[in-house]
gemmi code that builds the backbone of each chain (N, CA, C; Angstrom):
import gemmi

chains = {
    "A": [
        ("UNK", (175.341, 77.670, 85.671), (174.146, 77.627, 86.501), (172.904, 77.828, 85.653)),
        ("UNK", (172.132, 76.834, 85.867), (170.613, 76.986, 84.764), (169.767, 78.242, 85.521)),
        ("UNK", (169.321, 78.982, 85.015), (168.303, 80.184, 85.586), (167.188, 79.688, 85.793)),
        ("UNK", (166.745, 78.210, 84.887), (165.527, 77.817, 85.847), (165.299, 77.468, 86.979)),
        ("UNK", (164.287, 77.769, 87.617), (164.458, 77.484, 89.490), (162.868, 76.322, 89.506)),
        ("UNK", (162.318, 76.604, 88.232), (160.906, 75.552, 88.564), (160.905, 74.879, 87.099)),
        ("UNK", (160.758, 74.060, 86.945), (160.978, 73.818, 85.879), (159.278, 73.349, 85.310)),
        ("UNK", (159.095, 73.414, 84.234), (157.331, 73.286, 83.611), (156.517, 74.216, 83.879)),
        ("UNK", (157.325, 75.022, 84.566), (155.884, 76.066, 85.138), (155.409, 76.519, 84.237)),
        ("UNK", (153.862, 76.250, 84.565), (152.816, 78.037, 83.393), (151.745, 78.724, 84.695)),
        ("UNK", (151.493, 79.684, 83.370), (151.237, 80.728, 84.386), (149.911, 80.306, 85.017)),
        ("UNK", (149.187, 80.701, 85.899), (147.734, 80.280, 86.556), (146.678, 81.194, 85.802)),
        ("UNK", (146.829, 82.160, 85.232), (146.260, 83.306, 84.255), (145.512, 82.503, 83.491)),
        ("UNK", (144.404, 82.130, 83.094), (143.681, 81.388, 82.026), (144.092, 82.779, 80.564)),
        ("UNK", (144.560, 81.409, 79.795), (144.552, 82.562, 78.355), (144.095, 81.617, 77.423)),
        ("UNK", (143.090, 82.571, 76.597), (142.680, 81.489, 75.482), (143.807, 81.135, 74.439)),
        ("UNK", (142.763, 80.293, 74.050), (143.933, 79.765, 72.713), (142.734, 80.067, 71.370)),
        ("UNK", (143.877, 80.529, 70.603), (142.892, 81.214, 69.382), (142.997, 79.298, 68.695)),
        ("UNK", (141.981, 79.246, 68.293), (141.982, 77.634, 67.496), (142.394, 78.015, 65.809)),
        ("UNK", (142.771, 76.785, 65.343), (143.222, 77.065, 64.220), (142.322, 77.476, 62.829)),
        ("UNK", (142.601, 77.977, 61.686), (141.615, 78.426, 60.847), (141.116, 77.875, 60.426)),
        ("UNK", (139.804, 78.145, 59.895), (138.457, 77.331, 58.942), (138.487, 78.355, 57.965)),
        ("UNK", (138.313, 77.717, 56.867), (137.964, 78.559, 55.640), (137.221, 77.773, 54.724)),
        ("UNK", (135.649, 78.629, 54.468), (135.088, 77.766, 53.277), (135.166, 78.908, 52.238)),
        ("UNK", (135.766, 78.404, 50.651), (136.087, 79.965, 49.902), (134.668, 79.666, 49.331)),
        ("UNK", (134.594, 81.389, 48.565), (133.926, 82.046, 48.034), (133.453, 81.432, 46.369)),
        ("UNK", (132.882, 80.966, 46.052), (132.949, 79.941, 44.766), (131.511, 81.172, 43.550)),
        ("UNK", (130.942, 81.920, 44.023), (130.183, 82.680, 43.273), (130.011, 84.240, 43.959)),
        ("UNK", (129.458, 84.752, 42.478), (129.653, 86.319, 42.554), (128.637, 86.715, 43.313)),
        ("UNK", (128.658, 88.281, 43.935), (127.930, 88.581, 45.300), (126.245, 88.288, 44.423)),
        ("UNK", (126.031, 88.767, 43.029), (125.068, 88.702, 42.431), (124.276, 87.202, 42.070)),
        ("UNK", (125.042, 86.428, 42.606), (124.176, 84.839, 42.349), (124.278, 84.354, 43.833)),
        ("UNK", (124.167, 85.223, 44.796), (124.552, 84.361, 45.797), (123.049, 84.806, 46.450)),
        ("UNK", (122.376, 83.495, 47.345), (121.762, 83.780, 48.328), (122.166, 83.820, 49.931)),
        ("UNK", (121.607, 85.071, 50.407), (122.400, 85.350, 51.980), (121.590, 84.899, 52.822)),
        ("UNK", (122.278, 84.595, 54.189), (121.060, 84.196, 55.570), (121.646, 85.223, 56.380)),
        ("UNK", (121.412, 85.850, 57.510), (121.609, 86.527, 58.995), (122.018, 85.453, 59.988)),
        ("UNK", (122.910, 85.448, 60.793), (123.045, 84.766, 62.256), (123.211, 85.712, 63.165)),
        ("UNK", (122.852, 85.951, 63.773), (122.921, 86.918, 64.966), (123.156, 86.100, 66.715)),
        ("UNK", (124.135, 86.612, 66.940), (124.297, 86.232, 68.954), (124.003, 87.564, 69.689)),
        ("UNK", (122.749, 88.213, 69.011), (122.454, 89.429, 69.663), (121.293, 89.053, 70.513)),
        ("UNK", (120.355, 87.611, 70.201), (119.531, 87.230, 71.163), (118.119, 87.997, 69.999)),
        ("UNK", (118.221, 87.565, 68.670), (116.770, 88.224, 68.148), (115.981, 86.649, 67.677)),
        ("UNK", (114.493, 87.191, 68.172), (114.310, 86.204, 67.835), (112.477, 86.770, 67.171)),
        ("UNK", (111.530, 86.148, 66.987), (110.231, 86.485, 66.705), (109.787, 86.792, 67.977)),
        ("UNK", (108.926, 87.779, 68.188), (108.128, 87.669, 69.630), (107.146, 86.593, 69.831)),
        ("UNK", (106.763, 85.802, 69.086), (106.024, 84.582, 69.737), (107.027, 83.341, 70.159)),
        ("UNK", (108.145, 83.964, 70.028), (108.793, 82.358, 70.288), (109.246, 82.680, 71.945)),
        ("UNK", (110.318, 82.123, 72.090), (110.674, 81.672, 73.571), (111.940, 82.360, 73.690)),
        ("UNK", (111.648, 83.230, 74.660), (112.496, 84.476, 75.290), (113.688, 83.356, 75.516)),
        ("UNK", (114.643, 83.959, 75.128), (116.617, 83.513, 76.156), (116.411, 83.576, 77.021)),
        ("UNK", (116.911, 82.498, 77.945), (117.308, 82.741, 79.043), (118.327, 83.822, 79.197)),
        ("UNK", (118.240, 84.956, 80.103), (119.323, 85.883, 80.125), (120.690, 85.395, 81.094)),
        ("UNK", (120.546, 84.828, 81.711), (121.813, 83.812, 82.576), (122.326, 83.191, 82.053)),
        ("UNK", (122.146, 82.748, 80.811), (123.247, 81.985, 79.624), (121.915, 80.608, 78.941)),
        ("UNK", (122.230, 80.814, 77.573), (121.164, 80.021, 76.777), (121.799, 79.626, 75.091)),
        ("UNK", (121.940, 78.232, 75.409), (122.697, 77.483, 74.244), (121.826, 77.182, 72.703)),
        ("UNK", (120.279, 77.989, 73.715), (119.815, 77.153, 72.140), (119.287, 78.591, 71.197)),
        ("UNK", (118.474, 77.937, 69.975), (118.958, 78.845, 69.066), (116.998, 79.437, 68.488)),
        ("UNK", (116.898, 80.311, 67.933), (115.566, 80.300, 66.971), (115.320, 80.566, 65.888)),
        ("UNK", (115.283, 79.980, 65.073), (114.979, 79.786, 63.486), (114.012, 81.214, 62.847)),
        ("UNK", (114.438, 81.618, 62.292), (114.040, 83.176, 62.250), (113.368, 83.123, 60.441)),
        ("UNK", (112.321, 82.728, 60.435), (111.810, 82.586, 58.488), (111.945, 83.929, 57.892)),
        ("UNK", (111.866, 83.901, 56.812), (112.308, 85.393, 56.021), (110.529, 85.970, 55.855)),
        ("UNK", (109.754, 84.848, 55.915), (108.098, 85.757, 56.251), (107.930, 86.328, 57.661)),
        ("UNK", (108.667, 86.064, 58.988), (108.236, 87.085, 59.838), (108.656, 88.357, 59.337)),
        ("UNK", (107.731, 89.527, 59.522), (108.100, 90.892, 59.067), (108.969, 91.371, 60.101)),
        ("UNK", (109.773, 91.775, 60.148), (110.515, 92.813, 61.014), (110.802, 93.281, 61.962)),
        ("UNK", (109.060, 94.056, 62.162), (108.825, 94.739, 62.932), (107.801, 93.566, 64.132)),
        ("UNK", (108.005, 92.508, 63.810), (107.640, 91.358, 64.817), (108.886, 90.811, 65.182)),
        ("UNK", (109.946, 90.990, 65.151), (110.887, 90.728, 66.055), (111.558, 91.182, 66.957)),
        ("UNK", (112.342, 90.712, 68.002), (112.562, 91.153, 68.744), (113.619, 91.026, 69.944)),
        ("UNK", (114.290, 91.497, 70.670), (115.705, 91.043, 71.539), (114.850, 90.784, 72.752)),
        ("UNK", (115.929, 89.350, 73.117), (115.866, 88.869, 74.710), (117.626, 88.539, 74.800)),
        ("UNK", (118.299, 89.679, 74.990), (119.256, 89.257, 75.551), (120.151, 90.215, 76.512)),
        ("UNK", (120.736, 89.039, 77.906), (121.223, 89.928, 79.383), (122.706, 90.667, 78.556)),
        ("UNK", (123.279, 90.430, 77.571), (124.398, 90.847, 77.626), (125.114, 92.323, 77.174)),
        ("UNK", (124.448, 93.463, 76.871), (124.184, 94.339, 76.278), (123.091, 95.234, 76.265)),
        ("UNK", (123.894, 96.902, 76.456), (122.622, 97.520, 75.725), (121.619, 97.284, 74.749)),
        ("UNK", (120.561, 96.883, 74.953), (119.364, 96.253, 74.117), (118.657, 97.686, 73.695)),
        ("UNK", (118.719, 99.075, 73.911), (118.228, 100.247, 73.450), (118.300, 100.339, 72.034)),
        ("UNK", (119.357, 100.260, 71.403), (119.889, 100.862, 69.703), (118.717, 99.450, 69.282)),
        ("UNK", (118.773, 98.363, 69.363), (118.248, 97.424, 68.681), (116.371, 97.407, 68.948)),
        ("UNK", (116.591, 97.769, 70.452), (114.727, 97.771, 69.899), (114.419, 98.670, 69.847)),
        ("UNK", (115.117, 99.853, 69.260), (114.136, 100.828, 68.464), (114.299, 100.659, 66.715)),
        ("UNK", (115.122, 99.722, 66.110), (115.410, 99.282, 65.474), (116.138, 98.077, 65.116)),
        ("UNK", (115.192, 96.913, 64.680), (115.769, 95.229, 64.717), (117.382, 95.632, 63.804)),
        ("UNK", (117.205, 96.469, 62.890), (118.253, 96.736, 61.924), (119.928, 96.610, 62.055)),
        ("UNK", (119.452, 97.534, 63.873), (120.930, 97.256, 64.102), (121.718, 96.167, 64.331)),
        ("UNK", (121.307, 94.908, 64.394), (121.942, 94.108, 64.856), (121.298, 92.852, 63.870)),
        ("UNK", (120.028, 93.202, 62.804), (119.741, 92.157, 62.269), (119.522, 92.675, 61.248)),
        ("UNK", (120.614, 93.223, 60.001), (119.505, 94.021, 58.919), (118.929, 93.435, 58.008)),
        ("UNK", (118.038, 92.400, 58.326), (117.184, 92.150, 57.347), (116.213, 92.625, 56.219)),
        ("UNK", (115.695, 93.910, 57.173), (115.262, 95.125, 56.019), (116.406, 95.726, 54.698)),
        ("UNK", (117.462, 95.545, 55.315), (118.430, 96.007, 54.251), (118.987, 94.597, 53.516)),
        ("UNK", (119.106, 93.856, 53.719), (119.314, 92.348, 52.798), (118.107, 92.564, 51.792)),
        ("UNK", (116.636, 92.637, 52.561), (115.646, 92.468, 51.103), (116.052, 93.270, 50.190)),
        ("UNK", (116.358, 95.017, 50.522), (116.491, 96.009, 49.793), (117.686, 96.001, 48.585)),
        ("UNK", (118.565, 94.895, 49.116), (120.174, 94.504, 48.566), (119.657, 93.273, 47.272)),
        ("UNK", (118.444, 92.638, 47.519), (118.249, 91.710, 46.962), (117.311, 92.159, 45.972)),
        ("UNK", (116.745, 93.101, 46.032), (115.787, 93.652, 45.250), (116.257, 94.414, 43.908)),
        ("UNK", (117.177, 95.063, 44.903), (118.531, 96.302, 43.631), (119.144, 94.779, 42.567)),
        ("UNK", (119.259, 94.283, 42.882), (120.367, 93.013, 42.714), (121.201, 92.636, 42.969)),
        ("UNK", (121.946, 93.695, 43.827), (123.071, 93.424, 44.352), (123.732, 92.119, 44.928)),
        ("UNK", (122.678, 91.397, 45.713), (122.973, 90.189, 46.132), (121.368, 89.377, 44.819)),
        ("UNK", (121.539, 87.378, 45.068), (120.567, 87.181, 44.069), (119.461, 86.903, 45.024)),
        ("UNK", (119.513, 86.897, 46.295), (118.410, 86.739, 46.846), (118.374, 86.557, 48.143)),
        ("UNK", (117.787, 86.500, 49.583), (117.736, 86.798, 50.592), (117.409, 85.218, 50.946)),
        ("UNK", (117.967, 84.826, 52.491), (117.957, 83.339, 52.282), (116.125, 82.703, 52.989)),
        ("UNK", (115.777, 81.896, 52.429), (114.206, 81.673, 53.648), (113.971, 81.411, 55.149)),
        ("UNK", (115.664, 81.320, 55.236), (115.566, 81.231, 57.285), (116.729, 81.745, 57.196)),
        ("UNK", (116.812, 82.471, 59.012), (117.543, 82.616, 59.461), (117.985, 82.118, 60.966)),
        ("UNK", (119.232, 82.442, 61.851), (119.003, 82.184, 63.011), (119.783, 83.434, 64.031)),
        ("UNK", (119.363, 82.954, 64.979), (119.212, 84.083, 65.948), (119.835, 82.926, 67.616)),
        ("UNK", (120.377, 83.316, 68.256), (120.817, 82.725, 69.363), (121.301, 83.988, 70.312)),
        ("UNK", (121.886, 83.529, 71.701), (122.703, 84.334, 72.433), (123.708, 83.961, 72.187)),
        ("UNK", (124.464, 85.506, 72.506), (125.971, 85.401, 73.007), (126.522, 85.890, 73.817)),
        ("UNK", (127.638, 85.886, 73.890), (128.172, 86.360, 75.299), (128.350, 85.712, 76.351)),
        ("UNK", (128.064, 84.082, 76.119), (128.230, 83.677, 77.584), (127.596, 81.949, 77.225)),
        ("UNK", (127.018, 81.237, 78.054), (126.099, 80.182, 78.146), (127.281, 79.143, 77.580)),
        ("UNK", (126.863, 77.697, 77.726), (127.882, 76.501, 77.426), (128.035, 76.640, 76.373)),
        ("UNK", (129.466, 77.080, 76.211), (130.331, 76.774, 74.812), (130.563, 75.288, 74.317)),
        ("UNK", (130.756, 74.463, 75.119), (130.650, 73.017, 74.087), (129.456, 72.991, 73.771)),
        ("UNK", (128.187, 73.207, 74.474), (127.073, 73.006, 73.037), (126.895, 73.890, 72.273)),
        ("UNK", (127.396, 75.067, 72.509), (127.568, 75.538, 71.219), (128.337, 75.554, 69.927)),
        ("UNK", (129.741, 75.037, 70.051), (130.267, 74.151, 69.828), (129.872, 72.948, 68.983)),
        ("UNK", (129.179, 72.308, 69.892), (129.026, 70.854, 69.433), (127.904, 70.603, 68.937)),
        ("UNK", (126.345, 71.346, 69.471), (125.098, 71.099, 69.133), (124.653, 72.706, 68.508)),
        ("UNK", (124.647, 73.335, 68.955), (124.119, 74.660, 68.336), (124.216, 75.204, 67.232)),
        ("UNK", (126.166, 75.046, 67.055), (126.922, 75.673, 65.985), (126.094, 74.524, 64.314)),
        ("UNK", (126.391, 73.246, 64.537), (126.420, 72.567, 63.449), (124.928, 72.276, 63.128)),
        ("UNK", (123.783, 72.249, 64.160), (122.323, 72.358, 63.432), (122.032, 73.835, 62.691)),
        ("UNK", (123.035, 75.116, 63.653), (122.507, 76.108, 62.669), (122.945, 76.249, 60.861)),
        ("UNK", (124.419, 75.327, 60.789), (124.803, 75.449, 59.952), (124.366, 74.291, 59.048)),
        ("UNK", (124.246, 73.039, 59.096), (122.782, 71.997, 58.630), (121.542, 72.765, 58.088)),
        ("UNK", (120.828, 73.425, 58.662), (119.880, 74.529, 58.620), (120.145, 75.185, 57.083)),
        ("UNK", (121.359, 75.758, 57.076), (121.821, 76.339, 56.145), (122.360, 76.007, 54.926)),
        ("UNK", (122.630, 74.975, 55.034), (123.191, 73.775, 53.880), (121.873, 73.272, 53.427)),
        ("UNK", (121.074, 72.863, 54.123), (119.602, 72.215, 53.436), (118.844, 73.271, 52.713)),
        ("UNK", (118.930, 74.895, 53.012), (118.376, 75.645, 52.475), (119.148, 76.275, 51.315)),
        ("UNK", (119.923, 75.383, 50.956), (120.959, 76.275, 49.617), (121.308, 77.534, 49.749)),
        ("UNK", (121.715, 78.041, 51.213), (122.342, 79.429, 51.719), (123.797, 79.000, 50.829)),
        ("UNK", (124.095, 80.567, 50.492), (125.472, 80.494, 49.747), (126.806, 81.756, 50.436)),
        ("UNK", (126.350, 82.128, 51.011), (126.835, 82.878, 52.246), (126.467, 83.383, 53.345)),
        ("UNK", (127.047, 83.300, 54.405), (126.240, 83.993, 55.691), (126.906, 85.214, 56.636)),
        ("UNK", (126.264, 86.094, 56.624), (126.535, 87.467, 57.406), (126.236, 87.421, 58.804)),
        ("UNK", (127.391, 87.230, 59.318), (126.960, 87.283, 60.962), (127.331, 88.702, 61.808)),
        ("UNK", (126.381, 88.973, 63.433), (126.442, 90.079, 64.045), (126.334, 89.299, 65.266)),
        ("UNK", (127.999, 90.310, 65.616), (128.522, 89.678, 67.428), (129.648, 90.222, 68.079)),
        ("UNK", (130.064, 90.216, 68.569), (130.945, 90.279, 68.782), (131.588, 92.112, 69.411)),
    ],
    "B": [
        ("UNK", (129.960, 80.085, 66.221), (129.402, 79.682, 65.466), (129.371, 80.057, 64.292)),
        ("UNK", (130.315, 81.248, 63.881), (131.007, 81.507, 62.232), (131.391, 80.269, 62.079)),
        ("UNK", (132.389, 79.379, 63.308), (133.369, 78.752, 62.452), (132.575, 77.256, 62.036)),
        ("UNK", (131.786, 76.820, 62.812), (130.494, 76.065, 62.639), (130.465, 75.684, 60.910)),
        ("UNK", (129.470, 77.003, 61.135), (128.786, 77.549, 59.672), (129.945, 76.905, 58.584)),
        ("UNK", (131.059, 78.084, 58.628), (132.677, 77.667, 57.834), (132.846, 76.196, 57.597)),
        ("UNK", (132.824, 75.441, 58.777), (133.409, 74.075, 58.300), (132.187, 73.278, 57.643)),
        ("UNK", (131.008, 73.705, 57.193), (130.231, 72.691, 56.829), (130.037, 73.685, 55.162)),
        ("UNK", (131.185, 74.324, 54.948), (131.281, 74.664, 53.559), (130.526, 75.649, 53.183)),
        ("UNK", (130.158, 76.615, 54.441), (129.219, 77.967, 53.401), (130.420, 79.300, 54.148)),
        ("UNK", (130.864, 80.255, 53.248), (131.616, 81.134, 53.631), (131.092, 82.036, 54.678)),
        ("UNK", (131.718, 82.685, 55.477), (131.099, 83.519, 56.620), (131.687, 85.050, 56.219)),
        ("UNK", (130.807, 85.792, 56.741), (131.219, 87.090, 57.670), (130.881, 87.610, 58.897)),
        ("UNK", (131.710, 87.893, 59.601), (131.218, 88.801, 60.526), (131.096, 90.319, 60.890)),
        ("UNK", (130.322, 90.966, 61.388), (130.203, 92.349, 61.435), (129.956, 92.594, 63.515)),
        ("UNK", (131.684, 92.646, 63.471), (132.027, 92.712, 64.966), (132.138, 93.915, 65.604)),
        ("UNK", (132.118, 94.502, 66.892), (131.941, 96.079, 67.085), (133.385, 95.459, 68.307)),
        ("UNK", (133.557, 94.814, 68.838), (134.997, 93.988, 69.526), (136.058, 93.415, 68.369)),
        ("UNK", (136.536, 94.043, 67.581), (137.660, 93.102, 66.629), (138.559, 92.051, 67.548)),
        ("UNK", (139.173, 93.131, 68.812), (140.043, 92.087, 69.735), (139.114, 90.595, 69.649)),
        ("UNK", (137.811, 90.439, 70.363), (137.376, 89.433, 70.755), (137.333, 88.215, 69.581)),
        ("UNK", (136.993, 88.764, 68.433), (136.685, 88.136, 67.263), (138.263, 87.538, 66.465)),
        ("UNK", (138.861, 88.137, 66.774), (140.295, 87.910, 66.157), (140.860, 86.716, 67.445)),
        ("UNK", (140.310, 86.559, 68.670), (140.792, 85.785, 69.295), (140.522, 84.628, 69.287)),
        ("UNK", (138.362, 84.289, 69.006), (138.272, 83.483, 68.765), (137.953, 82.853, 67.766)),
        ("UNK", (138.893, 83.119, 66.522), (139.175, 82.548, 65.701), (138.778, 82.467, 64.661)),
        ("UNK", (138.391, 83.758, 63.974), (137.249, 84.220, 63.065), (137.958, 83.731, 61.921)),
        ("UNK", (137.053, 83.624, 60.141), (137.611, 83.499, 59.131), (137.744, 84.749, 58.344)),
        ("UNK", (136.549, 85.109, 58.576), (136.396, 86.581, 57.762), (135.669, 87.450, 58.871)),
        ("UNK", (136.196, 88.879, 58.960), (135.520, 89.904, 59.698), (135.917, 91.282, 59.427)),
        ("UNK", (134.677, 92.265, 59.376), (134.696, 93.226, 59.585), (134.131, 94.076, 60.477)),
        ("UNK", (134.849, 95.425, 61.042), (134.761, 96.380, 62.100), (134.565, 97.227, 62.084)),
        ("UNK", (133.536, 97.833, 61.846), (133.094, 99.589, 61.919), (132.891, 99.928, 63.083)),
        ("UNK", (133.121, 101.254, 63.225), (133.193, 101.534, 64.391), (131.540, 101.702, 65.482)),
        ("UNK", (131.330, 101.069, 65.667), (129.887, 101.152, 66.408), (130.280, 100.895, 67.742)),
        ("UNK", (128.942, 100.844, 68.382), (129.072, 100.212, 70.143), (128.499, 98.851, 69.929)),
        ("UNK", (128.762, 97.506, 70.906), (128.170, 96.492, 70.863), (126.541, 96.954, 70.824)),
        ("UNK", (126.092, 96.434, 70.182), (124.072, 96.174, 69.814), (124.004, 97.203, 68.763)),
        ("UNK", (124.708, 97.823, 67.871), (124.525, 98.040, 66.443), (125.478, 98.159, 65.433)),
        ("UNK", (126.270, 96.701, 65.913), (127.141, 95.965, 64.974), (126.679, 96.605, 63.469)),
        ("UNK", (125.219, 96.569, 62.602), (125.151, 96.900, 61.508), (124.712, 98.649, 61.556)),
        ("UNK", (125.110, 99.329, 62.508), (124.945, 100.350, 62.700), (123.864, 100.989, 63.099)),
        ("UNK", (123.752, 102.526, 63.148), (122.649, 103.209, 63.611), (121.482, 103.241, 63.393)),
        ("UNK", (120.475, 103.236, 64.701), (119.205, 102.808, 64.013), (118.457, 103.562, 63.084)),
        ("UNK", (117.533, 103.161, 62.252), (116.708, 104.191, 61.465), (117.913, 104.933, 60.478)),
        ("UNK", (119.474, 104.517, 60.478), (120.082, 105.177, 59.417), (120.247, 104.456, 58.253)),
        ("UNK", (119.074, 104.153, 57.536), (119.328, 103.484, 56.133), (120.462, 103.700, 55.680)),
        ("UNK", (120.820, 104.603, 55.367), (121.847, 104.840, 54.409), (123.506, 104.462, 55.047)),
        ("UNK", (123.408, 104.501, 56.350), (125.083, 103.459, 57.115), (124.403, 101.925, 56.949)),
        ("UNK", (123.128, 101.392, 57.537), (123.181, 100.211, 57.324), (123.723, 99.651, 56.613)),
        ("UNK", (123.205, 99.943, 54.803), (122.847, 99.644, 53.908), (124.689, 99.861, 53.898)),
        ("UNK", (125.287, 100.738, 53.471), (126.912, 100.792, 53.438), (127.431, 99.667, 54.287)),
        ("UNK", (127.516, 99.480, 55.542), (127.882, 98.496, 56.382), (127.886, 97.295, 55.452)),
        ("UNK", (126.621, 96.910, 55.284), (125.882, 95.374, 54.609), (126.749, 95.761, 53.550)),
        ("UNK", (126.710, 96.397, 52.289), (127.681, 96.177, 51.386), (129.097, 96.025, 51.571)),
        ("UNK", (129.578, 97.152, 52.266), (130.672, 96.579, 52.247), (131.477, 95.021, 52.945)),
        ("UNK", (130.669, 94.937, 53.862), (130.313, 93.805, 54.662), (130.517, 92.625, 53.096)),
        ("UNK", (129.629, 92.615, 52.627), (129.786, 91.730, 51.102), (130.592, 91.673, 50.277)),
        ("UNK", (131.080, 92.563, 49.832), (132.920, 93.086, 49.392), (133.821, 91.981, 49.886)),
        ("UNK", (133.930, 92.800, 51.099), (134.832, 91.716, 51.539), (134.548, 90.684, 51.990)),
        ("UNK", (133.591, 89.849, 52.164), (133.253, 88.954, 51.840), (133.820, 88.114, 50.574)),
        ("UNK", (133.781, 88.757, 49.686), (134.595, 88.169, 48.464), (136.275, 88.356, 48.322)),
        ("UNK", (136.207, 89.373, 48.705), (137.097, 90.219, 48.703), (138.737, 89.329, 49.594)),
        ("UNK", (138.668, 89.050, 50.190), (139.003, 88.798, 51.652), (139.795, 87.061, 51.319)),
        ("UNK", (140.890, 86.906, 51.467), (141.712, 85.329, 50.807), (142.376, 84.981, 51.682)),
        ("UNK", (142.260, 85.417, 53.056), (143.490, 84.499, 53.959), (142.707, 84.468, 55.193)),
        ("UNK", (142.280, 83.794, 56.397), (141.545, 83.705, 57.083), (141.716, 84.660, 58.629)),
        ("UNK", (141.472, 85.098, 59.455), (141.949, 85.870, 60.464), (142.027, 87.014, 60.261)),
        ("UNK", (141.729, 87.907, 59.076), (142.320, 89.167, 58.770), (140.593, 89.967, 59.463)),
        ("UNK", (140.727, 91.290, 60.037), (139.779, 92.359, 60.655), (139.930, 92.948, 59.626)),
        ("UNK", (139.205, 93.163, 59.177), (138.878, 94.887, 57.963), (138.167, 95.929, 58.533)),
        ("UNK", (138.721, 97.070, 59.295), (137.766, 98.290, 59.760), (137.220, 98.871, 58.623)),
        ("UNK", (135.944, 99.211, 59.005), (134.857, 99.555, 57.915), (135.171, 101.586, 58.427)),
        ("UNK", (134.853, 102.316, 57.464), (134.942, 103.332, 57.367), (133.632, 104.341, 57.795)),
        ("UNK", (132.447, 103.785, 58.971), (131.306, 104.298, 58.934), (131.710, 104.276, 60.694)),
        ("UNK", (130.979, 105.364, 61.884), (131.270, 105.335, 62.520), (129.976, 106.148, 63.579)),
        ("UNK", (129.754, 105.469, 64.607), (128.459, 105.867, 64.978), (128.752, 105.821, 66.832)),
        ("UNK", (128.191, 107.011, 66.981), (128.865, 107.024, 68.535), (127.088, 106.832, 69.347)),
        ("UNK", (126.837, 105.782, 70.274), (125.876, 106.095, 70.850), (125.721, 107.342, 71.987)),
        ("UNK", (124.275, 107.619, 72.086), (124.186, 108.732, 73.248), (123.743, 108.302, 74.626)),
        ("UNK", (124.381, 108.126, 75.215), (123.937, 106.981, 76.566), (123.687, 108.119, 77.799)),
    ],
}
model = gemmi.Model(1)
for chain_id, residues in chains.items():
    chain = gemmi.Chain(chain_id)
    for i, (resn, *xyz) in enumerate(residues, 1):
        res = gemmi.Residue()
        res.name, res.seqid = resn, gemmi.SeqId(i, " ")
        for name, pos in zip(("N", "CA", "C"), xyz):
            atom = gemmi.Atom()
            atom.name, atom.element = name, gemmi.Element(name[0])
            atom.pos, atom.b_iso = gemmi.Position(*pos), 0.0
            res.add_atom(atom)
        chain.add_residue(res)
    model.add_chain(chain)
structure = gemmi.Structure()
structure.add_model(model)
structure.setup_entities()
């Protein structure tokens, strides 16, 4: 007697599927490398254009001349307290210059980007968001990138 | 959008305060200190964890040869809510 009683069944439970790996290796030392920031913490400059907090696919180009202390969070998904009393936590750009200065790293990259996370259409992020931020980054001779999310 | 970044040939890290979430969707490189979500690079105004975070954060960055692996970071910051 077969114990199956349905045969094909799956479960109705949505479960993700982890996708398979990407790997771009490491080709220079932390000391010749220039770094960028990506953040899905929702930082962006305060003159630019607040996230939508209901979900927002697009992204803002973050230059390494805004100072710091002109940036700023628009995002629904999270305690936003730790970060605006300090961009640091979630964007340390003050500590990249300081890393780049010691020498530790060879230099801090001239843009960065900044988007939401937590939510909003995953195929354009995916499909349009993910690959202009990383275009972005290839045209600017970024040689590694430090991301905050998750 | 690590993996984005990844496939157009520049190496990633991440600095996740959810390892579960990040390990699910499909990270290459990541590390986990213990924070609350919104100070992934740690406590505010604490130069001296940032600055640890970000390095070690870079370490392994290099450090790091098989894709999917979480590295808990050794710095640990409890918010006061």
């Amino acid at each position: 007697m077969s114990l199956t009683v349905v045969k094909g069944l799956q479960s109705e439970i949505f479960v993700p599927v982890t996708p398979p790996p990407v790997w771009a290796p490491v080709k220079k030392e932390l000391k010749d490398m220039t770094i960028a920031l990506a953040t899905a913490a929702g930082v962006h400059h305060k003159e630019q254009k607040r996230f939508n907090l209901a979900g927002d696919f697009t992204w803002r180009k973050i230059t390494d001349k805004m100072p710091s202390d002109e940036l700023m969070v628009s995002h629904g998904g999270y305690d936003n307290s730790d970060v605006n009393k300090d961009i640091n936590c979630m964007f340390p750009i003050d500590r990249i210059h300081e890393l780049a200065k010691e020498g530790f790293i060879k230099a801090c990259a001239p843009v960065h980007a900044g988007f939401m996370g937590g939510g909003g259409n995953q195929e354009k992020f995916k499909h349009e968001t993910g690959p202009a931020i990383a275009k972005m980054f290839v045209e600017e001779g970024v040689d590694a990138v430090i991301l905050t999310a998750g | 959008m690590q993996r984005a970044i990844e496939a157009a040939g520049i190496p990633t890290i991440i600095i996740a305060a959810l390892p579960p979430v990040v390990r699910q969707t499909g990270t290459p490189r990541a590390v986990a200190p213990r924070v609350p979500m919104g100070a992934n690079a740690g406590e505010p105004h604490n130069v001296e964890m940032q600055t640890g975070i970000v390095k070690a954060t870079l370490e392994q960055l290099v450090k790091l040869d098989t894709p999917g692996k979480v590295v808990p970071l050794p710095f640990e910051y409890v918010a006061k809510v």
